[in-house]
Steps between C-alpha positions, in 0.01 A plus 500: 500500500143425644297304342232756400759716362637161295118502399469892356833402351332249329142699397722799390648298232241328426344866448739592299540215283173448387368875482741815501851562423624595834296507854648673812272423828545555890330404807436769770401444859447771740703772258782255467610296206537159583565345166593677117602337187521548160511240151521591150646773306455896549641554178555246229668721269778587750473204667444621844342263789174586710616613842275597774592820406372547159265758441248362212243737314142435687305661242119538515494254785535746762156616407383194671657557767410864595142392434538223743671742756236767486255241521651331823581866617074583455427168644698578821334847532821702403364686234168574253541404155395893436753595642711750336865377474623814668356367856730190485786637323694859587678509189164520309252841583154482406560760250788323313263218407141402486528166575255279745644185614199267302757587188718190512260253614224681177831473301550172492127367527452425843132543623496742806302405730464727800 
């Protein structure tokens, strides 16, 4: 084992020890995962392991990052935060919702600066 993957070894459990239940992380270069790892429990009651593979409940936090996206997305000139969502996505017609981009950043406080 390297020794920067001996080292994440070491902050994941530190993570995990100190903060949350369970933490699964992995490192990605250039589309390819170069190192995954998991420490704690998934499920205490059954008690089932974190794997790399367990699926947790993000909650509200992907707000954050769909904000950040569209924001990065605006920055980079890819789109107009009044936009509808129907220009980005195909599934969604203008007429099926009336829905500007600005919502999730207004939603969760952000200032929009344009």
């Amino acid at each position: 084992m390297s020794r920067k993957a001996e080292q994440l070894d070491r902050l994941l459990q530190q993570q995990q020890a100190e903060r949350f239940p369970s933490v699964a992380a992995a490192v990605v270069r250039k589309g390819e995962i170069v190192w995954a790892n998991a420490v704690g429990a998934a499920d205490y009651d059954a008690g089932e392991d974190a794997t790399v593979g367990t699926q947790y409940r993000i909650g509200s936090i992907t707000k954050t990052f769909t904000a950040t996206s569209i924001m990065q997305l605006r920055d980079a000139g890819k789109l107009d935060l009044d936009d509808r969502l129907g220009e980005h996505l195909d599934d969604v017609g203008d007429d099926d919702i009336e829905l500007a981009l600005t919502a999730v950043p207004r939603a969760l406080g952000t200032r929009v600066h344009v």
